[in-house]
C-alpha positions as CSV (number, residue, x, y, z in Angstrom):
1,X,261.9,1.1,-9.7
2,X,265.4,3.0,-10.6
3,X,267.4,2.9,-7.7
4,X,269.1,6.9,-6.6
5,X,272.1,7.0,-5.1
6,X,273.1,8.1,-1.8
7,X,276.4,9.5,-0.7
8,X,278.8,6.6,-0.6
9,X,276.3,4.3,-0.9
10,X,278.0,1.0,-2.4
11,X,275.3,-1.0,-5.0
12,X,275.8,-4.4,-5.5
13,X,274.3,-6.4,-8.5
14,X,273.3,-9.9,-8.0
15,X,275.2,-12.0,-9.2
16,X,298.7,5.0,-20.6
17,X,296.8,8.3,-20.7
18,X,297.0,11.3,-18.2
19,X,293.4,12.7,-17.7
20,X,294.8,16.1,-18.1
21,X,296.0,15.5,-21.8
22,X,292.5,13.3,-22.7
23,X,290.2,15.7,-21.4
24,X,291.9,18.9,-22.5
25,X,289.7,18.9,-25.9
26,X,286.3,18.1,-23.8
27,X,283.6,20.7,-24.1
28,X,284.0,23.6,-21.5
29,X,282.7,22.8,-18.0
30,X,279.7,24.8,-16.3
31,X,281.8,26.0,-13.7
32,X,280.3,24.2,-11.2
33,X,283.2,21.8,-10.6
34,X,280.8,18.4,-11.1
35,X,281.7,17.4,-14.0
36,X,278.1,18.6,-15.5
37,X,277.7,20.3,-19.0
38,X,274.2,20.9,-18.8
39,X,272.5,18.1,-19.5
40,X,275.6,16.1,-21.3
41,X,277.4,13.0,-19.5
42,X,280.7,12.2,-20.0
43,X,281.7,9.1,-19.5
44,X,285.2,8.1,-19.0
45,X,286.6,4.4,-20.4
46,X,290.1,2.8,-21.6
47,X,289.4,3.1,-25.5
48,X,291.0,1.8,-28.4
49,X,293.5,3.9,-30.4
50,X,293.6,4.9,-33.9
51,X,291.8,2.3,-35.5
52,X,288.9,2.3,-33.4
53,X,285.3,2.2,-35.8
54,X,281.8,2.7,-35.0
55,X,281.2,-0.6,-36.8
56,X,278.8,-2.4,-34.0
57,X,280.1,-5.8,-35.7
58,X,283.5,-5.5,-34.7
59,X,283.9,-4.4,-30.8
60,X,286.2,-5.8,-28.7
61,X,286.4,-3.6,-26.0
62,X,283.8,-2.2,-23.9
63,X,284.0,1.4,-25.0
64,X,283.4,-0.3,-28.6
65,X,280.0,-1.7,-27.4
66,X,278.9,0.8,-25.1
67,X,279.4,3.1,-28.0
68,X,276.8,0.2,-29.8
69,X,275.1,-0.1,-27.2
70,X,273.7,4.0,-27.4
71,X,273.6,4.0,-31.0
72,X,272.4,0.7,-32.2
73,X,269.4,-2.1,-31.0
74,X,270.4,-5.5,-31.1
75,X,267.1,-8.4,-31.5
76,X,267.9,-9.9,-28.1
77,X,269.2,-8.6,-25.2
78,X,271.3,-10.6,-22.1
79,X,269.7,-10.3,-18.1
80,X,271.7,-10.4,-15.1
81,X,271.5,-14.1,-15.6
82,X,272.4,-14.0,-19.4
83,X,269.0,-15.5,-20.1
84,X,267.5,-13.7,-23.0
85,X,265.0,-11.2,-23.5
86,X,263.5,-8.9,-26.0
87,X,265.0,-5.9,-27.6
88,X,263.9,-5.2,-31.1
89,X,262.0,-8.4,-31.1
90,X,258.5,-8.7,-30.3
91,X,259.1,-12.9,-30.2
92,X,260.8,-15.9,-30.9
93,X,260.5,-19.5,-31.3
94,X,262.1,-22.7,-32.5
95,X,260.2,-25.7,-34.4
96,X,260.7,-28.8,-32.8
97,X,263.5,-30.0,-34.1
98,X,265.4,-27.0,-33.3
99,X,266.0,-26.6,-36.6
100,X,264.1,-23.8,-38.0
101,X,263.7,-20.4,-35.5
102,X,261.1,-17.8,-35.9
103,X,261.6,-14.2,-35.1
104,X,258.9,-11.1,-35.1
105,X,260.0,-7.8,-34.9
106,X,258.6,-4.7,-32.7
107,X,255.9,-2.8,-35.2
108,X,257.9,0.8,-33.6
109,X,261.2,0.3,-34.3
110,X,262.8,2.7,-36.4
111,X,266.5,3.7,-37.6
112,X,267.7,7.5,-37.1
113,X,266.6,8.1,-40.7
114,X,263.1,7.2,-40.0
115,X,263.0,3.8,-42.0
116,X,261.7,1.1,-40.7
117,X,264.0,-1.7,-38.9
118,X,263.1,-4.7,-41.6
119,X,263.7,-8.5,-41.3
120,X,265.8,-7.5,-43.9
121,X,267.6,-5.8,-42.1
122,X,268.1,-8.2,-39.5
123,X,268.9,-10.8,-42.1
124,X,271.8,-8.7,-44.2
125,X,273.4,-8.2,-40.5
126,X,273.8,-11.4,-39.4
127,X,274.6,-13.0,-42.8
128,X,277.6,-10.3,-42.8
129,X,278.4,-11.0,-39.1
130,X,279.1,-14.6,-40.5
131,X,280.9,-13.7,-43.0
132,X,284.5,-14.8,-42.1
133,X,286.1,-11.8,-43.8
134,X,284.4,-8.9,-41.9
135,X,286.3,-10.4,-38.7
136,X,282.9,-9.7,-36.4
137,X,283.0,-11.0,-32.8
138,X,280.0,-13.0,-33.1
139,X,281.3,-14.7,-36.6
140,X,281.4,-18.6,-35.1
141,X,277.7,-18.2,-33.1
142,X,276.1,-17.6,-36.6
143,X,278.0,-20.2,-38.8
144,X,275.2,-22.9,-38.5
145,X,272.9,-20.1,-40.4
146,X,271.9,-21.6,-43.8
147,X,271.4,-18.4,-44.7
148,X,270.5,-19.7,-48.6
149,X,267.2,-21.4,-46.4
150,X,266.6,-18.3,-44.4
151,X,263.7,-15.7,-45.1
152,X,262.8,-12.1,-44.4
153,X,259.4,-10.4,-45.1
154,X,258.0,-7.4,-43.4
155,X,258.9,-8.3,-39.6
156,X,259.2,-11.8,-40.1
157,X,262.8,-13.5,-40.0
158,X,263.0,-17.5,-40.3
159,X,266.5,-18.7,-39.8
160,X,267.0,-22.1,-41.0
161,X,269.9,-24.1,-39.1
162,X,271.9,-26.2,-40.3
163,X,271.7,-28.6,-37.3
164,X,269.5,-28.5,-34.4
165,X,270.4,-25.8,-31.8
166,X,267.9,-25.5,-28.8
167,X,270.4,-22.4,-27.5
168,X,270.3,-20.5,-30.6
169,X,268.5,-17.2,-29.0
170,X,272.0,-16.4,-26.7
171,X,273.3,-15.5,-30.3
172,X,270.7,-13.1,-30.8
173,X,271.5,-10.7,-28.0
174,X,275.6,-11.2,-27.8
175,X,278.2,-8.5,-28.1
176,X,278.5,-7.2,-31.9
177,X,275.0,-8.4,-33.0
178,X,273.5,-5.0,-33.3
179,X,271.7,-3.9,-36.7
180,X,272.4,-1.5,-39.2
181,X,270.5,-0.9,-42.0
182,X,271.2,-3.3,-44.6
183,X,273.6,-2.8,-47.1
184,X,275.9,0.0,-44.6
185,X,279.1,-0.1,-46.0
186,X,280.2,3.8,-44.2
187,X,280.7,3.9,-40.5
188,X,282.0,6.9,-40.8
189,X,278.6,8.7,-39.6
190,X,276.6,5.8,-39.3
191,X,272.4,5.8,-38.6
192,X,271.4,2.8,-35.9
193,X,267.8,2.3,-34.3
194,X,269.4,3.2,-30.7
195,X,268.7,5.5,-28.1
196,X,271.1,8.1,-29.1
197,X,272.0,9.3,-32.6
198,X,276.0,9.9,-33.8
199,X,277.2,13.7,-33.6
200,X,280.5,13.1,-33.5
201,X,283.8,10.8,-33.4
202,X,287.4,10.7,-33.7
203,X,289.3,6.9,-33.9
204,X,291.0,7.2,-30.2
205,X,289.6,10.7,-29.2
206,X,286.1,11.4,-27.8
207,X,282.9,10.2,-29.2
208,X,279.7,12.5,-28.8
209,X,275.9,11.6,-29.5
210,X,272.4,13.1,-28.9
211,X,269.4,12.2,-27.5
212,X,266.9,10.6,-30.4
213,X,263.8,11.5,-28.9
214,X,261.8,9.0,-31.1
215,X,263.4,5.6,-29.8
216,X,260.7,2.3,-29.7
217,X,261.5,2.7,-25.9
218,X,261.4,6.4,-25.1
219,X,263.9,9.1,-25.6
220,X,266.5,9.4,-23.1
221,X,266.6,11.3,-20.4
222,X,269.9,13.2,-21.0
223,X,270.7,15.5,-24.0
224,X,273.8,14.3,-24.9
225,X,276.5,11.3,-24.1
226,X,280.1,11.9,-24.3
227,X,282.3,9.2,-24.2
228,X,286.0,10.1,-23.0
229,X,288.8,8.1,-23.9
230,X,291.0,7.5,-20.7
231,X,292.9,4.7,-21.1
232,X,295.1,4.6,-17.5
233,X,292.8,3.3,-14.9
234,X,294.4,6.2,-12.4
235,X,293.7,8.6,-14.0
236,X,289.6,7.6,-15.2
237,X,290.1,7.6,-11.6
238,X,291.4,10.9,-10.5
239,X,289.6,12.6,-13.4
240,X,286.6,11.5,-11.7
241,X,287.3,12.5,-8.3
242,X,287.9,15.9,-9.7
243,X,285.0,16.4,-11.3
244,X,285.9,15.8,-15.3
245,X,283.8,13.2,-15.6
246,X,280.5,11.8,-14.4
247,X,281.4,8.3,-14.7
248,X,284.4,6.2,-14.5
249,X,284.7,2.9,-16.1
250,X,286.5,-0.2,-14.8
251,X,287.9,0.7,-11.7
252,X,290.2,-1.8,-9.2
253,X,288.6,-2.8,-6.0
254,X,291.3,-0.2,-4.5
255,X,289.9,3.0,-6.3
256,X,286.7,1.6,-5.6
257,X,287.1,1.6,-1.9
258,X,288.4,5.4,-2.6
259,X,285.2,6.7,-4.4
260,X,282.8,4.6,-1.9
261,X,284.7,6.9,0.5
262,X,283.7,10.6,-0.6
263,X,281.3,12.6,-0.4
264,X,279.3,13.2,-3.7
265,X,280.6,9.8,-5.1
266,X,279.0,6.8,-5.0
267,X,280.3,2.7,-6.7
268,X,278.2,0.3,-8.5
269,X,279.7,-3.1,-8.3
270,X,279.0,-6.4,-9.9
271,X,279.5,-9.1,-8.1
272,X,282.0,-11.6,-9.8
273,X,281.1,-10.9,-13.4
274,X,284.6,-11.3,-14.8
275,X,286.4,-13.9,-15.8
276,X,290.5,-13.3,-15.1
277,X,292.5,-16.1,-16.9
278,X,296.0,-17.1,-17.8
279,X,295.3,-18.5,-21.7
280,X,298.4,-20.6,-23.2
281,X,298.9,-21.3,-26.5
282,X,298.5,-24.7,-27.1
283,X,299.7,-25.1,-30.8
284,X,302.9,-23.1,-30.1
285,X,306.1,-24.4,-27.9
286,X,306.7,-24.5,-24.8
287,X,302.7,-25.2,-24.1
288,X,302.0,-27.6,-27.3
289,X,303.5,-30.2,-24.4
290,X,300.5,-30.5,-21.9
291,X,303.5,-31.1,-18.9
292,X,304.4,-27.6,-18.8
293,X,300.4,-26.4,-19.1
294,X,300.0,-29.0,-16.2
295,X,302.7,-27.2,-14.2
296,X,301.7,-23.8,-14.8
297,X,298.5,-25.1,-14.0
298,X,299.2,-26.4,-10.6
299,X,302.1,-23.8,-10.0
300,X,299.3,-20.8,-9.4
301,X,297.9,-19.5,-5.9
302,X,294.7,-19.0,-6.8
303,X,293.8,-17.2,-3.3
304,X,296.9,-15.3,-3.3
305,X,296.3,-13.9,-6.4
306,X,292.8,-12.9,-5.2
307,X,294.0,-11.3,-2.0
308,X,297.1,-9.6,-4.0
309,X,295.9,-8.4,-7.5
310,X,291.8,-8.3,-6.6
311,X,292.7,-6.9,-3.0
312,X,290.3,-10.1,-1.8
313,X,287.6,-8.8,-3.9
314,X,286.9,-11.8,-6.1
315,X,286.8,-15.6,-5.8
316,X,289.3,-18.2,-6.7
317,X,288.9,-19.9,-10.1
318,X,288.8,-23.6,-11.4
319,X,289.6,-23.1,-14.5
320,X,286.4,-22.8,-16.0
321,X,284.4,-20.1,-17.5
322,X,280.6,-18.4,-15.6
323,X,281.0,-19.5,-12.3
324,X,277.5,-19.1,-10.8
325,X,275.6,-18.9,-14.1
326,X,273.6,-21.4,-15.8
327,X,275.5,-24.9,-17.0
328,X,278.4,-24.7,-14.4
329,X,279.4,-27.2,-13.2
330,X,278.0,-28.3,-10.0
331,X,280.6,-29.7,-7.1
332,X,284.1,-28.5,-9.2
333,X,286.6,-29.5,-7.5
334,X,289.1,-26.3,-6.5
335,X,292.3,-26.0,-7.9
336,X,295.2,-26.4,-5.2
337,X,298.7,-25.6,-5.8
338,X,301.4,-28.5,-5.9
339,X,304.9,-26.7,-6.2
340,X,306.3,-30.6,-5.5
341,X,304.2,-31.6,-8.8
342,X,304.2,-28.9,-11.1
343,X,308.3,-28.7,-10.4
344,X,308.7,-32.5,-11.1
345,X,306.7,-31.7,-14.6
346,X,309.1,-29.0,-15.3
347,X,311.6,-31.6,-15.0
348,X,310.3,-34.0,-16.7
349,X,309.8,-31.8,-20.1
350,X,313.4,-30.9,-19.8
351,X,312.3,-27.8,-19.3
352,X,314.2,-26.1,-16.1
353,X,315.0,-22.6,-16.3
354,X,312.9,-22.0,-19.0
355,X,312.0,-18.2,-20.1
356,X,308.5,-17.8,-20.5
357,X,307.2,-14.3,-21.6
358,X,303.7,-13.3,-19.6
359,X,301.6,-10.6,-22.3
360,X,299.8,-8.2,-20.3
361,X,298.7,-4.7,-20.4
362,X,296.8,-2.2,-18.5
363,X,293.9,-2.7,-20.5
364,X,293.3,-4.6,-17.4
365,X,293.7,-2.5,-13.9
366,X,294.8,-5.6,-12.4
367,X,297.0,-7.5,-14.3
368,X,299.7,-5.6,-13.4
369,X,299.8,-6.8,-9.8
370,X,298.9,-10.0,-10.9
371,X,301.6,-10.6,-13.4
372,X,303.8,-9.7,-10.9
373,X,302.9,-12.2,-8.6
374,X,302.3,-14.8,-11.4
375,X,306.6,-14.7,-12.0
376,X,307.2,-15.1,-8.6
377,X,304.8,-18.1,-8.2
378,X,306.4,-19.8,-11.1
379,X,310.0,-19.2,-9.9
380,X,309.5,-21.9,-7.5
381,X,308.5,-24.6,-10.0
382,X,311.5,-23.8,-12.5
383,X,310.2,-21.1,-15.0
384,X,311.8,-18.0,-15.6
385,X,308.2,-15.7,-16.1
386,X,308.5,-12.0,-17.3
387,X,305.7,-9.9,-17.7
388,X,305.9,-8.5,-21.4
389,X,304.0,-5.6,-21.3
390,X,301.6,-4.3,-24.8
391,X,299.7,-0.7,-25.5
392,X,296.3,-1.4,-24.1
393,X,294.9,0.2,-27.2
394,X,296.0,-2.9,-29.4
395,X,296.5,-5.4,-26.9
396,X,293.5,-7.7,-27.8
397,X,294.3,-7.6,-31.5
398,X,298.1,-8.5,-30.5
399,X,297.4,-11.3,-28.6
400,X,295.2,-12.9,-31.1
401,X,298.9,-13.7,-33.2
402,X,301.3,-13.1,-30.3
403,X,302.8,-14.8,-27.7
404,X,302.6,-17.8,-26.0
405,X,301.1,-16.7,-22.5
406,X,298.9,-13.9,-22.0
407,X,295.9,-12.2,-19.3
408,X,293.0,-12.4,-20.7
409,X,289.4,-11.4,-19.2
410,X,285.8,-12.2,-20.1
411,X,282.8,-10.3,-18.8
412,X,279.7,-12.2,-18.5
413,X,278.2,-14.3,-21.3
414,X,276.2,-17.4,-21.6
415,X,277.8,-20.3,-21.0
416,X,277.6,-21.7,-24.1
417,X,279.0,-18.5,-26.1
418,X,281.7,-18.4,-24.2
419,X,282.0,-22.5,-25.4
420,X,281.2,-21.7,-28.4
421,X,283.6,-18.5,-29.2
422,X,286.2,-19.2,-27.1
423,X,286.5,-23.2,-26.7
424,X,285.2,-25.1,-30.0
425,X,287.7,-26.1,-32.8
426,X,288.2,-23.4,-35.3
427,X,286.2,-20.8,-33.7
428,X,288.1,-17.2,-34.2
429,X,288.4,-16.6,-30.8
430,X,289.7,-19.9,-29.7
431,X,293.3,-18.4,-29.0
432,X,294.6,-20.9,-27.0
433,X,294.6,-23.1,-30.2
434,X,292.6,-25.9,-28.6
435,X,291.6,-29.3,-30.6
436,X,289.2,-31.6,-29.4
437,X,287.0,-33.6,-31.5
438,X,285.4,-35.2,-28.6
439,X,284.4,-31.4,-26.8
440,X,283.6,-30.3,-30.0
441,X,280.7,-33.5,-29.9
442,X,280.0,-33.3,-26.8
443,X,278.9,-29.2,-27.5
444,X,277.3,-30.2,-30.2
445,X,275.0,-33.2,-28.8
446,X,273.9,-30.9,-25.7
447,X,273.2,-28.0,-28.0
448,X,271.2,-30.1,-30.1
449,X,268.7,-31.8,-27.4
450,X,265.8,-30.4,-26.6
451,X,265.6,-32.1,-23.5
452,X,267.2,-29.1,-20.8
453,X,267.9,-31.7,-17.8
454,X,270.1,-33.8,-20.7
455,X,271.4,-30.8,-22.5
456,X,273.1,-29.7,-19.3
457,X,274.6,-33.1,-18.6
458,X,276.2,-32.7,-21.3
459,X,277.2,-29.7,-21.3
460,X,278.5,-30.4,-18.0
461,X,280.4,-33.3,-19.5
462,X,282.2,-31.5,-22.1
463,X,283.6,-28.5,-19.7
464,X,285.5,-31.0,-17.3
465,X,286.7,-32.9,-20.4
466,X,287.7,-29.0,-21.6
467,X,289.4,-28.0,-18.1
468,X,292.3,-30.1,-18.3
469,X,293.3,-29.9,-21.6
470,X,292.2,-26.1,-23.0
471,X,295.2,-24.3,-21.7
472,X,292.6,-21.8,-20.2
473,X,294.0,-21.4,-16.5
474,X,291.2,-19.5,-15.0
475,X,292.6,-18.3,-11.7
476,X,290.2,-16.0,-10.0
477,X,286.3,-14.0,-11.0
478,X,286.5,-10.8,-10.3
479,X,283.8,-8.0,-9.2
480,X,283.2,-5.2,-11.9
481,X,283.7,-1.8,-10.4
482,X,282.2,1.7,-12.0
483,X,282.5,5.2,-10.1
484,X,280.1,8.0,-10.2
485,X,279.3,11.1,-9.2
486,X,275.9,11.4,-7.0
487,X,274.7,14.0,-9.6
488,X,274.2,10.2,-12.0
489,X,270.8,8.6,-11.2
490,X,268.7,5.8,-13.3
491,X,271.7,3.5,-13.4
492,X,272.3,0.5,-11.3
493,X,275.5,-1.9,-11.2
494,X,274.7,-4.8,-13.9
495,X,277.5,-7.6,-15.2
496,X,278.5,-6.1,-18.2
497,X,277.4,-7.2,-21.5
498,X,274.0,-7.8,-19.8
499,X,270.9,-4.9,-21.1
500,X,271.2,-2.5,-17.9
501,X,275.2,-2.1,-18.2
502,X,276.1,0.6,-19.8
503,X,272.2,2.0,-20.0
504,X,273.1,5.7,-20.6
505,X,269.5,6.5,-22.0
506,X,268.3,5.7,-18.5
507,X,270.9,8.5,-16.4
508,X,269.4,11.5,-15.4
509,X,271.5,14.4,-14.4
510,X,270.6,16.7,-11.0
């Protein structure tokens, strides 16, 4: 059953713009002073600039795939526990080797134009999605594809492997695998098989869809979804608390505490679903010597940082990626500061005094506070940290070719994505630059048996060999905030990237 809210009822999940300029060209308000237009929602998130696209292949923020997420279907979807489960396919199943994976699709699924959702379809995404030169998020979890091998007739997609890969399906339902209709080339007004069909959309301005009556899982309950670019959390905030907006994405724990405490408002938290990290760039100096990623390592109060920049609403990290999901490591050690040790590595690399510039941004509400705190931490082991501060709008792009030392956050993803994306040789968004032949095996071995007892050993194995040597300093999960007003019903608080985050087809307006 959908949850309602009540006045400042708090839900918990298990597990630079001024409002005033952003929301000047929004469709007039009813006069009610809610935020309401009828039956349209607006919803208010930090976007992406000028060169935003609708392209569902390439989204790296979460406007980009809540935007995908009303307009496009993916094949699989994440739950709160990033297990898998069915979106636009009816089923799906490996042979035994691991090899070879089956997939039917739903009979009902159809795109906006009224054609039917193909394996086809399905096939021409995810062999352009591979495709190094369309840049797509999900690029390194479909190079094993022999897509030469692979078939597609009616609803029936084969996708032959090039090696065994019992953990194949968490591909299927990550960010930036939707489908489009093959052969799309235009994003410019593009046709999906979501929810909500595309009215309207300006790179960097506001983004407006409509209700497609005819979706595989019934039409959605509002007439229209406006997404409203507002890239300063304060003012998502205050533009919320005035009635602008409906919903507010990505607040701190601090504006959170502020909505749970008015009348007509109401939070949804997610417990811990994001992952805050320091990543340094281990193929560039200072950090190619492992000293100085060793002495940032241990130079960082974890728990300070949590009590400072999270306001104590999060948990210190160990350096590792999905703490309390599936294939964590069991018993991790915590990470303890040593200002004695981490100074005497400072030291020893020769490296005293050493200037060290910190990327950040406010794409991130709390990285601010956090950097901050981060330079003054450091201080006391001999590094000379400054926050270097980049337009939230580009920031993620920047950082993939700048800098040595930069925030970086990950909502919730399988285990073995995150491994896979972010960790394995090569992979496109392994920014840190990390190398290591023996990880690389170790991935490759667990993803390979079939056996789940010694997959996860293994797995296991490979991220304590990948925590002291991947220059990803993981120093704190934090919970994921989103304000509302009471007038929002039908949504509940999800980790993002999972199927009920972001759900907009399932708000009702009062």
């Amino acid at each position: 059953m959908t949850p309602s809210f009540a006045r400042r009822r708090l839900l918990t999940a298990a597990g630079g713009v001024a409002a005033g300029a952003v929301l000047a060209g929004c469709s007039s308000d009813d006069g009610n002073g809610d935020g309401s237009s009828g039956t349209r929602l607006r919803a208010a998130f930090s976007a992406g600039g000028s060169q935003e696209t609708l392209d569902p292949h390439i989204a790296p923020l979460f406007v980009d795939q809540a935007r995908a997420k009303a307009l496009y279907d993916s094949v699989l979807t994440y739950k709160d526990d990033m297990s898998v489960q069915a979106r636009l396919a009816e089923s799906w199943e490996s042979d035994r080797s691991g090899r070879r994976w089956t997939v039917r699709l739903r009979s009902d699924a159809r795109f906006h134009d009224d054609s039917k959702v193909t394996a086809a379809d399905v096939l021409w995404n995810y062999r352009r999605i591979a495709d190094p030169a369309t840049g797509a998020a999900a690029q390194q979890l479909f190079a094993g594809v022999d897509f030469g091998a692979s078939t597609a007739k009616g609803r029936d997609l084969a996708l032959v492997l090039r090696e065994p890969d019992f953990e194949f399906p968490a591909a299927l339902g990550a960010p930036g695998t939707e489908i489009v209709p093959k052969d799309t080339e235009n994003f410019g007004e593009p046709v999906g098989s979501g929810p909500f069909r595309y009215r309207s959309f300006k790179p960097g301005g506001n983004a407006l869809f409509s209700a497609w009556a005819d979706h595989w899982d019934g039409g959605p309950q509002i007439e229209e979804l406006e997404f409203v670019p507002v890239n300063d959390e304060r003012a998502r905030l205050n533009a919320l608390l005035s009635g602008q907006v409906h919903y507010a994405h990505d607040l701190t724990a601090a504006s959170a505490s502020r909505v749970a405490g008015r009348d007509g408002l109401g939070v949804l938290r997610s417990r811990l679903s994001t992952m805050q990290a320091i990543l340094l760039r281990l193929s560039r100096a200072p950090f190619d010597d492992a000293r100085l990623v060793q002495a940032f390592t241990l130079g960082l109060d974890r728990n300070r940082l949590v009590e400072v920049a999270l306001s104590g609403h999060g948990a210190a990290g160990s350096d590792l990626f999905g703490m309390g999901l599936r294939a964590y490591p069991d018993g991790l050690p915590a990470r303890e500061r040593d200002v004695d040790r981490a100074r005497a590595l400072v030291k020893a690399a020769g490296a005293d005094g050493l200037a060290v510039a910190l990327e950040t941004s406010d794409a991130d509400p709390t990285w601010s506070n956090a950097s901050t705190l981060i330079a003054d931490q450091l201080k006391d082991i001999g590094l000379k940290v400054t926050p270097h501060v980049r337009s939230a709008a580009t920031y993620f792009g920047e950082v993939k070719t700048k800098g040595v030392a930069f925030h970086s956050r990950t909502a919730t993803l399988p285990i073995v994505t995150h491994l896979r994306s972010r960790l394995r040789g090569g992979a496109a968004n392994n920014l840190m630059g990390y190398e290591d032949a023996t990880f690389d095996r170790l991935l490759s071995q667990a993803t390979a048996t079939r056996d789940e007892k010694t997959r996860l050993q293994l797995l296991d194995r490979a991220q304590r060999r990948a925590r002291d040597r991947d220059g990803q300093l993981v120093w704190a999960f934090s919970d994921w905030n989103i304000g509302h007003r009471d007038t929002v019903t039908g949504l509940r608080g999800a980790p993002p990237n999972s199927c009920d985050w972001a759900r907009f087809d399932r708000v009702r307006l009062s």
